[in-house]
DOTOR-555811 format. One line per 10 residues: number of its first residue (from 0); for each residue x, y, z of C-alpha. Coordinates in steps of 0.05 Angstrom, whole numbers, plus 5000, padded with zeros to 4 digits. Layout:
DOTOR-555811
NUM	X/Y/Z | ...
***
This chain:
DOTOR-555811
0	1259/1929/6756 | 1309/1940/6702 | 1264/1927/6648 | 1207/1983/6675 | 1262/2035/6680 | 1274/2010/6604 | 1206/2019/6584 | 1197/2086/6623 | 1261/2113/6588 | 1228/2096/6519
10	1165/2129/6526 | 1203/2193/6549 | 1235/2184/6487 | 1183/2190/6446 | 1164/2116/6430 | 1110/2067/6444 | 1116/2001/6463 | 1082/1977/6394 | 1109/2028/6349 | 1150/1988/6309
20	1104/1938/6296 | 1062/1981/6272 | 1034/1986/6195 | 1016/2035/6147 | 0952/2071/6157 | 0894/2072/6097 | 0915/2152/6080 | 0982/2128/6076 | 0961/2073/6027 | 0918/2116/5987
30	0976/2167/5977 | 1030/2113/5956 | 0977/2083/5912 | 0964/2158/5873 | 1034/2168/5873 | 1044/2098/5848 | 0989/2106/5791 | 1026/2182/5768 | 1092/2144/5763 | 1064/2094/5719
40	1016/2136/5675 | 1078/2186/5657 | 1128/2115/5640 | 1061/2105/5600 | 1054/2164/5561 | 1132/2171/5547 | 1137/2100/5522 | 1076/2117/5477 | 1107/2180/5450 | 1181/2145/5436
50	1145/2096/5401 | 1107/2136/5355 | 1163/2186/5349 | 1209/2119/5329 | 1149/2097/5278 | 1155/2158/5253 | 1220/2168/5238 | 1229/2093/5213 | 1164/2108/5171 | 1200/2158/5137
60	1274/2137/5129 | 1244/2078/5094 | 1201/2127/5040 | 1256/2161/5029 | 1304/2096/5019 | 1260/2069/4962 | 1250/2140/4933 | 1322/2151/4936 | 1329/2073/4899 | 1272/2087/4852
70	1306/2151/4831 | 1367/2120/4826 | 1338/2059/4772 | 1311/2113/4732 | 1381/2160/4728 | 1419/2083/4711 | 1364/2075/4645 | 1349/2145/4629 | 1430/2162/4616 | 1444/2103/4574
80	1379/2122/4534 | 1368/2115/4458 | 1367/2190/4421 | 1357/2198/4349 | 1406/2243/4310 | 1349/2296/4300 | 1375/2369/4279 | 1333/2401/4330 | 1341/2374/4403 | 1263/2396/4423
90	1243/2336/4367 | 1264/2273/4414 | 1199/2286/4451 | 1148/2242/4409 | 1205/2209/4376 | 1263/2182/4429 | 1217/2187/4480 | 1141/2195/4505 | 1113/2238/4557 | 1038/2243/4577
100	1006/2309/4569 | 0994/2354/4606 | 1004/2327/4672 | 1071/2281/4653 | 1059/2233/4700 | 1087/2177/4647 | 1139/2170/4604 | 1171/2109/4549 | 1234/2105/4528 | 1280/2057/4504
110	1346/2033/4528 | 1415/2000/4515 | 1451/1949/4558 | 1505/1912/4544 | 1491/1841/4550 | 1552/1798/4536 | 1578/1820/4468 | 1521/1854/4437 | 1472/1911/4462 | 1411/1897/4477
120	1359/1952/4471 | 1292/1959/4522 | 1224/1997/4512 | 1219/2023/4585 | 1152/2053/4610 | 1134/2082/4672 | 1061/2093/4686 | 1035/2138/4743 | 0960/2120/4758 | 0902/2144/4803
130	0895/2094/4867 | 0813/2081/4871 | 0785/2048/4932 | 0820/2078/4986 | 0817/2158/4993 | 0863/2162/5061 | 0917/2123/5019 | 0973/2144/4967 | 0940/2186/4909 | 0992/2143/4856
140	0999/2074/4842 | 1069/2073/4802 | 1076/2019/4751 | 1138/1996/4713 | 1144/1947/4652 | 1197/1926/4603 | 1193/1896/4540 | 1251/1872/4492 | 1252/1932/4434 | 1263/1903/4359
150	1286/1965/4323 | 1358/1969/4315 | 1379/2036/4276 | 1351/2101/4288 | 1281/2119/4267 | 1246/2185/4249 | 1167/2169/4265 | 1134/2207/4313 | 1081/2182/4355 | 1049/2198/4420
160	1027/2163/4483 | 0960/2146/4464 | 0983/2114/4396 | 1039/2077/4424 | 1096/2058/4385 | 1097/2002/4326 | 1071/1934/4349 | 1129/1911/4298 | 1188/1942/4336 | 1163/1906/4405
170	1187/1840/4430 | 1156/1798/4484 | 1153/1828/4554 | 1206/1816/4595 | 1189/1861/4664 | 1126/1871/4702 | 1141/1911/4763 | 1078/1942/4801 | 1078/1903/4875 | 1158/1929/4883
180	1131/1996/4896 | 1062/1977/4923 | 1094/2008/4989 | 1111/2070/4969 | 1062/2120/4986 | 1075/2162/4918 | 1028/2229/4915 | 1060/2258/4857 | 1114/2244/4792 | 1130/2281/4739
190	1177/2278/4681 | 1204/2349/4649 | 1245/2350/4585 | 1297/2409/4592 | 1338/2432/4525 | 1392/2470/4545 | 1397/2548/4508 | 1467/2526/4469 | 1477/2470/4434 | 1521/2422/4486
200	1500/2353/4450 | 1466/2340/4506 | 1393/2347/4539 | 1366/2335/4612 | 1312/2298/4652 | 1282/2325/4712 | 1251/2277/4759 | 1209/2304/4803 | 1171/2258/4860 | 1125/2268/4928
210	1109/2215/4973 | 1083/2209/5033 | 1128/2202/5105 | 1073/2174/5154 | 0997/2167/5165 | 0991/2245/5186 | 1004/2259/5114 | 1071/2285/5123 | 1101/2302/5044 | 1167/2288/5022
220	1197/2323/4965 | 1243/2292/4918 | 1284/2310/4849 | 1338/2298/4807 | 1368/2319/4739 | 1392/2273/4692 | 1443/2285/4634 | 1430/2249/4577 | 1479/2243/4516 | 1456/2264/4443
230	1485/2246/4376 | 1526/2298/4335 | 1468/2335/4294 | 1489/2352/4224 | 1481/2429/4211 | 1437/2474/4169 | 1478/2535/4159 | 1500/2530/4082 | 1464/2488/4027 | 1544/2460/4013
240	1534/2378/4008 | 1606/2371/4027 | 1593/2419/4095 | 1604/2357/4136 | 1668/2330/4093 | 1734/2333/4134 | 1759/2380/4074 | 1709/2430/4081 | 1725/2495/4122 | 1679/2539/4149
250	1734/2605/4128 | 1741/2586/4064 | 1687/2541/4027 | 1688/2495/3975 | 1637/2458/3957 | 1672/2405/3912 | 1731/2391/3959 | 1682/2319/3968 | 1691/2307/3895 | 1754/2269/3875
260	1751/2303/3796 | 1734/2369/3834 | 1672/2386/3803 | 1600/2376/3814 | 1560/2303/3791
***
């Protein structure tokens, strides 16, 4: 009896004898499932876009890390480079140095480093080229090499790029660097001689370089400007052979202050 007056007060409340028991019904499947598959696609999509967002970025922090190292090498050699004593500063191009014309996409020079007691001196040479084979790839192929340089005073030749300097002031090669920077995805270098307007004994370098951040072609511009030291350059401004003597004033000349019996030979 107790239990039918249980039952009864059940249903008036609403509930069946097998409602809890009861499962989910095929709508309420279907709905779950869609709801399920939404959830999932949108984790989907995110994780995709954080991942090429992260391949990205990495793609280009590590461009700009061996740009940033490449430029670096070349400020280290180009500032302890070799320059003639040459009375006009725009005359180390074709003699201290090479540049390609007209592009400059390649320059030679050479180099001192001290090596133990003595200075050693280096015929470096950076070579831009045209990559062939593979037209959605870098434009430039960058190629470095090294060779021991001979010559040991100054020198007053002029050459170009084509000609190439004397086989006799070349020693055996000592650096062949091409797969270091196989990975960098260079799309432009070029090499600029500046002379500044006074004379600061002294000229400048400017670097400039474009590679390439990621496979949507994304461009990143890089440059820097080296300093590089010149020897004191004898002056024209009197035909006095003793201009240059520590006797010789420029407010009162004397041309045979160099002469111990004070007159000329």
């Amino acid at each position: 009896m107790n239990e039918r007056h249980g039952l009864l007060a059940r249903f008036r409340d609403g509930h069946r004898p097998d409602s809890e028991c009861r499962g989910f019904t095929l709508l309420e499947a279907l709905i779950s499932m869609a709801v399920l598959i939404v959830v999932i696609t949108v984790l989907t999509e995110g994780v995709r876009l954080m991942s090429c967002q992260l391949k990205r970025a990495t793609g280009g922090l590590g461009q700009i890390q061996q740009a940033t190292l490449l430029l670096e090498r070349i400020r280290t050699e180009l500032s302890s480079a070799v320059m003639n004593p040459l009375i006009g500063s725009h005359d180390h191009q074709g003699n201290s140095f090479l540049i390609s014309e007209p592009n400059g996409t390649s320059i030679q020079f050479v180099t001192e480093r001290q090596e133990g007691s003595i200075r050693q001196r280096y015929l470096i040479s950076y070579e831009a080229r045209s990559r062939e084979g593979n037209p959605r790839g870098p434009a430039l192929a960058l190629r470095r090499k090294e060779w021991r340089f001979l010559r040991s005073g100054p020198w007053t030749e002029r050459f170009t790029l084509s000609s190439g300097w004397p086989t006799a002031w070349i020693g055996p090669l000592v650096d062949n660097k091409e797969s270091q920077y196989q990975s960098l995805a260079l799309e432009d270098l070029r090499w600029l001689f500046l002379v500044p307007d006074s004379d600061e004994a002294r000229v400048f370098f400017r670097v400039k370089l474009v590679v390439r951040s990621d496979e949507e072609g994304r461009l990143l511009p890089l440059s820097t400007l080296i300093s590089v030291p010149t020897p004191d350059r004898p002056e024209v401004a009197s035909r006095c052979p003793c201009l240059m003597a520590p006797c010789f004033h420029p407010e009162i000349p004397d041309c045979d202050c160099c002469f111990e019996s004070g007159g000329r030979p």
